[in-house]
C-alpha positions as CSV (number, residue, x, y, z in Angstrom):
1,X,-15.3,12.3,-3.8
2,X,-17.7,12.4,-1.1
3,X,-15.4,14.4,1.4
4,X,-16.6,16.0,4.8
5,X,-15.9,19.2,6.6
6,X,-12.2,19.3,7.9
7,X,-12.0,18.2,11.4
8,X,-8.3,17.3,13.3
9,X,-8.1,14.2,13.1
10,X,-7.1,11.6,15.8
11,X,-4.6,8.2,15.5
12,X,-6.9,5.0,14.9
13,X,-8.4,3.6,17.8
14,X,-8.3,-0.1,18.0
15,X,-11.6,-2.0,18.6
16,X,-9.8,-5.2,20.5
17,X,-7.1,-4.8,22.9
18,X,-4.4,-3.1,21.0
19,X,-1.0,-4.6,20.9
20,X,1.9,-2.6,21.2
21,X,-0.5,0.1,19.2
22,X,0.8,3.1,17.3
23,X,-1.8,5.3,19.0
24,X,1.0,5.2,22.0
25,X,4.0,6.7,19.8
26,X,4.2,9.7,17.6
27,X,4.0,9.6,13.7
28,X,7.1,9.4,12.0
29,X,6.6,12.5,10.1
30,X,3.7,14.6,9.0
31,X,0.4,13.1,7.8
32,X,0.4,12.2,4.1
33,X,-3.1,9.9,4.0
34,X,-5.5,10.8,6.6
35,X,-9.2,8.7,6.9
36,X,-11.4,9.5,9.4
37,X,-14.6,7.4,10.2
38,X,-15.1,6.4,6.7
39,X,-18.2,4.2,5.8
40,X,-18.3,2.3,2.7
41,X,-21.6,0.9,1.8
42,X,-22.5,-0.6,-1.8
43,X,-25.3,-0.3,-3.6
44,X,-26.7,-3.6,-2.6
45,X,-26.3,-3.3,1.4
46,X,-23.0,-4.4,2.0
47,X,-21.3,-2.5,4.3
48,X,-17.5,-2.5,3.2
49,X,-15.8,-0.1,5.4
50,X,-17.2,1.1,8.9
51,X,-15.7,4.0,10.8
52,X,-12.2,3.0,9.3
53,X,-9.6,5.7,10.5
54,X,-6.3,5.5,9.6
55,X,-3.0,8.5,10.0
56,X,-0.5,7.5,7.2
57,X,2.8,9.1,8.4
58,X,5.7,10.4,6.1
59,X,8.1,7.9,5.6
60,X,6.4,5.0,6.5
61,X,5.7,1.6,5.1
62,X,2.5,0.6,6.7
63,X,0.9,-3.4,5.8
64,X,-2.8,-3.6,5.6
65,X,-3.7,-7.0,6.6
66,X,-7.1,-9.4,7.4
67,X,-9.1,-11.7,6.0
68,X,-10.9,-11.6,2.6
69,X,-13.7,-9.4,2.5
70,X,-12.2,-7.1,5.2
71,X,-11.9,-4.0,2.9
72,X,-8.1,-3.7,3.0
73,X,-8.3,-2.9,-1.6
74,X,-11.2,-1.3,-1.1
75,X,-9.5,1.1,1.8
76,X,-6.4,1.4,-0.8
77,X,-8.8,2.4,-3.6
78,X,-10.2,5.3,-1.4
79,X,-6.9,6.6,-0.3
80,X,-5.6,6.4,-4.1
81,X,-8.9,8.6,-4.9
82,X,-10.4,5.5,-6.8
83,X,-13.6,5.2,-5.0
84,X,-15.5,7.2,-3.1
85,X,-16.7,7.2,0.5
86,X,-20.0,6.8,1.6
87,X,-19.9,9.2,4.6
88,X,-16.5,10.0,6.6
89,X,-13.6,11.9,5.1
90,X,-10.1,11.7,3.3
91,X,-7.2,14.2,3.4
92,X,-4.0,13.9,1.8
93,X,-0.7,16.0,3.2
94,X,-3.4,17.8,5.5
95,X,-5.6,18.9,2.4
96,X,-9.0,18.5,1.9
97,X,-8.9,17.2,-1.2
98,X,-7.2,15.2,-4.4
99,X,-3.8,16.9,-4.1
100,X,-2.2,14.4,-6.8
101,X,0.3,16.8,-8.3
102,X,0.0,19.6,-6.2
103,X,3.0,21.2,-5.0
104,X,5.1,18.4,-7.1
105,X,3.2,16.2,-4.2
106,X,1.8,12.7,-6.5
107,X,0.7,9.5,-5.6
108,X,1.1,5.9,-7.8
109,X,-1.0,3.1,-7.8
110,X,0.6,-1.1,-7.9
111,X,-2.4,-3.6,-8.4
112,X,-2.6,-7.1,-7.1
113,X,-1.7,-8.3,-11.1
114,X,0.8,-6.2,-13.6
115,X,-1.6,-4.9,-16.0
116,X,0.6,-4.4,-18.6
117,X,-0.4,-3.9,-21.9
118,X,0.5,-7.0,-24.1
119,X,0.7,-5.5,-27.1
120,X,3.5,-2.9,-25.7
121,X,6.8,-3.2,-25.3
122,X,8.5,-2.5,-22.0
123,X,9.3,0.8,-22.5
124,X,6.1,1.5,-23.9
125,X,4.5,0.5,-20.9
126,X,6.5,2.2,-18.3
127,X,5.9,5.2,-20.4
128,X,2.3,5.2,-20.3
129,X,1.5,7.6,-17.1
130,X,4.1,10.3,-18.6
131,X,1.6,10.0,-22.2
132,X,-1.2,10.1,-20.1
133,X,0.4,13.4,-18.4
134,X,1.7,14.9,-22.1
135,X,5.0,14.5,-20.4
136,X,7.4,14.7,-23.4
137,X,11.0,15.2,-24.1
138,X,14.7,14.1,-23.0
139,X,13.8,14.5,-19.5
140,X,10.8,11.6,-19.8
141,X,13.1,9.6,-21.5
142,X,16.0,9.6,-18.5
143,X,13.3,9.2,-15.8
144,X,12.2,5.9,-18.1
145,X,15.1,4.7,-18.0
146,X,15.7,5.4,-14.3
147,X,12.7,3.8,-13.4
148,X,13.8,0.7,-15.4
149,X,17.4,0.6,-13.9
150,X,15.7,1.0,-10.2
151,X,13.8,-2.5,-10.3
152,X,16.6,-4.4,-12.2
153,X,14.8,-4.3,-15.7
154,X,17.8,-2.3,-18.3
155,X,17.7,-4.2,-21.4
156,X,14.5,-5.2,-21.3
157,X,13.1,-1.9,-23.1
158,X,11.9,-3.8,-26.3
159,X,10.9,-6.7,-24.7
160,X,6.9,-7.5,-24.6
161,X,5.6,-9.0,-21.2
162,X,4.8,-12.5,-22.4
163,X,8.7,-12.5,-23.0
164,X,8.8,-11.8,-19.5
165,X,8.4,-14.1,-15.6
166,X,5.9,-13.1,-13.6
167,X,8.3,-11.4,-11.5
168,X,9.6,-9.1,-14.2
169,X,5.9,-8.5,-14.8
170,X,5.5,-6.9,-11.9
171,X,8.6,-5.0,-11.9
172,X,7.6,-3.3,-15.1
173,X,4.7,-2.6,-13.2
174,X,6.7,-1.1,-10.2
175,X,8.9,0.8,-13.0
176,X,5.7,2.4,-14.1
177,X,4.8,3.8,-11.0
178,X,7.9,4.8,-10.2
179,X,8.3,6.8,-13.7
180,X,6.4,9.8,-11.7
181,X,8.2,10.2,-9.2
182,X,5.9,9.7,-6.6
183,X,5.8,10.9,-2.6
184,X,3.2,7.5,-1.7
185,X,2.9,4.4,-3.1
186,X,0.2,2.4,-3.1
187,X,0.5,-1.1,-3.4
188,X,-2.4,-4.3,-3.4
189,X,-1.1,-7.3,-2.8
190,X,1.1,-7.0,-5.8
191,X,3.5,-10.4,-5.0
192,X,0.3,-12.5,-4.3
193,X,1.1,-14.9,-7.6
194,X,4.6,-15.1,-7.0
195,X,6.4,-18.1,-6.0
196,X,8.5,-17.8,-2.4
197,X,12.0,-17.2,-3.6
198,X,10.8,-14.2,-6.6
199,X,8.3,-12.8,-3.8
200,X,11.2,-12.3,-0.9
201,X,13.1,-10.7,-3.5
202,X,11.0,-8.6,-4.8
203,X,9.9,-7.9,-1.0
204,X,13.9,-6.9,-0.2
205,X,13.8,-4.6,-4.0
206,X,11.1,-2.9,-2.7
207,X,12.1,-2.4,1.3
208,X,15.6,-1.1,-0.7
209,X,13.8,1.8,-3.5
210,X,11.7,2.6,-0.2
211,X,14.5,3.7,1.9
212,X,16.4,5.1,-1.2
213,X,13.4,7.6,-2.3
214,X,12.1,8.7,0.6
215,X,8.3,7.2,-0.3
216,X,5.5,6.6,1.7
217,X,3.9,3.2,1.1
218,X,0.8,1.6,2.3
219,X,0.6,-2.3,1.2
220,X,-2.2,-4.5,1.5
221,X,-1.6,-8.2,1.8
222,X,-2.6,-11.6,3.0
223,X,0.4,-12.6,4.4
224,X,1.5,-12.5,8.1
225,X,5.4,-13.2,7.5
226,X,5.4,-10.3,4.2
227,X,4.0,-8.0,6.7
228,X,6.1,-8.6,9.3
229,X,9.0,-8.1,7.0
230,X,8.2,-5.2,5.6
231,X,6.3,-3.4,7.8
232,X,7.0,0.3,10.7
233,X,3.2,-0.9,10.9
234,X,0.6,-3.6,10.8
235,X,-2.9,-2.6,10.8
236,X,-4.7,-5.4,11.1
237,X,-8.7,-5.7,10.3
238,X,-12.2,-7.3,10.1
239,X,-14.6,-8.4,7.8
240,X,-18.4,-6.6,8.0
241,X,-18.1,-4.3,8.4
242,X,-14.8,-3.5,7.3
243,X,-13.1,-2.3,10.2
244,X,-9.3,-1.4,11.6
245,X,-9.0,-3.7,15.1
246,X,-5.5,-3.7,15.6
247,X,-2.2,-0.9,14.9
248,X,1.0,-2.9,15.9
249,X,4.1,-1.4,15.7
250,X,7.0,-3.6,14.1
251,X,9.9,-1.5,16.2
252,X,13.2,-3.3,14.0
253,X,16.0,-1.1,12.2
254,X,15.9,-1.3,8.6
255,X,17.5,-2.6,6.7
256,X,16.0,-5.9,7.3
257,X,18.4,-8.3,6.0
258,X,17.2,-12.3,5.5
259,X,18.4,-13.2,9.2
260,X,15.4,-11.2,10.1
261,X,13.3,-13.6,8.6
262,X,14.4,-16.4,10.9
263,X,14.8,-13.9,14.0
264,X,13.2,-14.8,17.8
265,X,12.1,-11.5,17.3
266,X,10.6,-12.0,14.3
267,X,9.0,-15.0,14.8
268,X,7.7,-12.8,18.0
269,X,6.0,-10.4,15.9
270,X,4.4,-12.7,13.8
271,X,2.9,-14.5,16.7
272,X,1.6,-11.3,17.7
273,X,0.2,-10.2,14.3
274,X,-1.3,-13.6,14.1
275,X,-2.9,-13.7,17.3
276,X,-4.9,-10.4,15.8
277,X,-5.8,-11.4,12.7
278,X,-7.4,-14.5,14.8
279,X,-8.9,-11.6,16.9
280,X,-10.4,-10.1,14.1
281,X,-11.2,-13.4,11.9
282,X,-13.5,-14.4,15.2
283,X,-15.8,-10.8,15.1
284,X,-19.1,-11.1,14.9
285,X,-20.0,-10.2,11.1
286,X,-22.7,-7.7,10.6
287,X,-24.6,-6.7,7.4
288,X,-25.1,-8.6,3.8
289,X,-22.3,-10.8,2.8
């Protein structure tokens, strides 16, 4: 990865007028992702990311959100070490380089579909980052199992996901991201095919395992009301160049029951959130589409 010297490292600025913008309250714990003035540019001109900088806190569940071809996955991909930047610089917990594993410290990875293997059972498939690791034994077995229980799956070991909804799908997926143990989880638009009813639950299971575990998450979707919901923090941004415009702070105790859902205040925040993504939606675009 394309990483630059270590400088300290500011909150993100926001381009537009920021609304009620983290920049003005301290992180909830130390940094865990850090990106600072990354630039993303392809191979054929596009320019997908432009000075995006972004502090990650410990313990929070921040929402990327914008319109398509804003950079939120490709943003993801960088912090999960996926993809590298073109100039501009990514730490994780304060290190200046891929620290997945380091000091027990690991990061997992949810994509927008399940990716399961169809010719593997459940188990098998939850199993597959402790094969990839050589992770062996009783101890593999119990954190499988674990991982299963967590996301409502027990029973469904020998099961193959075409037996499965698409909800279960992606809570095998979920299960195998949980099997190791992670300290951030990063998640793209994994509820995107759902229907309304699996998609708020799954939205509740996963607001319920974050608070439970201690995880960071950063999750990137299209949806005002899911980010809302779920979100300490919605960073909202625009399409070319990819850029962060707006931090907004979603100050509500957790848990967030379904009343929230039909709050004043809720319906405040999304009214807020909304009136940023129209912000950034109306930017001038710049470079090749």
């Amino acid at each position: 990865m394309n990483i630059s010297t270590v400088i300290p490292l500011e909150p993100a600025r926001s381009i537009a007028p920021a609304v009620n913008s983290a920049a003005d309250r301290p992180q909830r714990g130390r940094p865990v992702v850090q990106a600072t003035n990354v630039d993303k540019i392809y191979a054929n001109g596009t320019i997908a990311l432009k000075g995006a900088s972004l502090n990650i806190g410990q313990g929070e569940f921040v929402s990327l959100l914008g319109p398509s071809g804003c950079g939120k996955s490709t943003l993801l991909r960088i912090m999960a070490g996926l993809g590298d930047v073109t100039t501009g610089q990514v730490r994780w917990w304060e290190q200046d380089y891929d620290v997945v594993g380091h000091k027990g410290r690991k990061l997992a990875f949810v994509f927008q579909n399940a990716t399961l293997m169809p010719w593997a059972r459940v188990r098998k498939n939850v199993r597959l980052p402790l094969d990839l690791e050589k992770d062996t034994g009783p101890d593999a077995e119990r954190r499988i199992d674990d991982a299963l229980a967590m996301v409502g799956l027990s029973g469904f070991d020998n099961a193959f996901p075409r037996e499965l909804s698409g909800g279960m799908q992606m809570r095998a997926s979920i299960a195998r991201a949980m099997v190791t143990e992670p300290n951030l989880l990063l998640m793209d638009e994994p509820f995107g095919a759902l229907d309304e009813m699996t998609r708020n639950k799954l939205n509740d299971d996963v607001l319920r395992l974050w608070q439970q575990h201690g995880w960071t998450v950063v999750f990137v979707t299209h949806s005002v009301y899911e980010a809302v919901y779920l979100s300490s923090r919605v960073v909202v941004m625009a399409a070319r160049p990819g850029r962060i415009v707006d931090d907004i702070v979603i100050d509500q105790p957790y848990p967030r029951s379904p009343d929230f859902r039909v709050s004043t205040e809720f319906a405040g925040y999304c009214r807020r959130v909304s009136q940023a993504l129209e912000r950034a939606s109306g930017m001038g675009q710049e470079g090749q589409a």
